[in-house]
N, C-alpha and C positions, 0 to 999 in steps of 0.2 A: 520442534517441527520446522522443517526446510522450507523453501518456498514452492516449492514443487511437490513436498504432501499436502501445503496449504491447497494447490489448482485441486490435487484431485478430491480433497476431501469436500473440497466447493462445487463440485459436480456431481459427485457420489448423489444416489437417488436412497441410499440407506441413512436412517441415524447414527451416529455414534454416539457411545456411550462413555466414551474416555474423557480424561480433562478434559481435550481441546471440543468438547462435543457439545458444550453449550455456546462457545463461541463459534463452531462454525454454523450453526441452527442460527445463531443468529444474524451474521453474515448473509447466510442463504436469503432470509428472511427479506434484509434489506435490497438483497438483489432482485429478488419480486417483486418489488417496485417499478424497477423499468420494463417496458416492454421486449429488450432483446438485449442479451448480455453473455458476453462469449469471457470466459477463465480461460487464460490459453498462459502456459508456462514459457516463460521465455531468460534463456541463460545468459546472466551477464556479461557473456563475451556478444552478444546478439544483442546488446542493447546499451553500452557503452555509453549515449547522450544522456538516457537518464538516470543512469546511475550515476554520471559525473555531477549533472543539474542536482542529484539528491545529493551528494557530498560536499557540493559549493552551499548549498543551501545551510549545510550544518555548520560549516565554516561560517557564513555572514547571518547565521541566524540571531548575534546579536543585534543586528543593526537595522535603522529603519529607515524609510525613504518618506524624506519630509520635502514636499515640493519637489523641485527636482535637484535636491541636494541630499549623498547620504549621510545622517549621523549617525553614532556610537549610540547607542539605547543605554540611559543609566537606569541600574541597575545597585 
């Protein structure tokens, strides 16, 4: 599933019944929790900062910020 069946199947007012149909019921589920909450599909080329932020993140995801010094996390 692409990220763009993810929005629509997170708006869909129907259940599905397919594998991903327990996992988007329950998605839905946790979005009822907030009071107002917009899915809106947005294409990597339109959003560039945080798709950079998510692949730095997987780069220094070993590491940890102690004080304001970072170290290596052993592992």
């Amino acid at each position: 599933m692409d990220a763009q069946e993810v929005i629509r199947y997170l708006n869909a007012l129907e259940e599905y019944l397919d594998s991903d149909g327990a996992l988007v019921a329950e998605a839905q589920a946790y979005l009822q929790l907030f009071p107002v909450v917009i899915c809106q599909y947005a294409p990597r080329r339109c959003n560039q900062v945080a798709h950079r932020l998510a692949r730095r993140s997987l780069l220094i995801g070993h590491l940890q910020v102690v004080g304001s010094i970072l170290m290596a996390a052993s592992f």
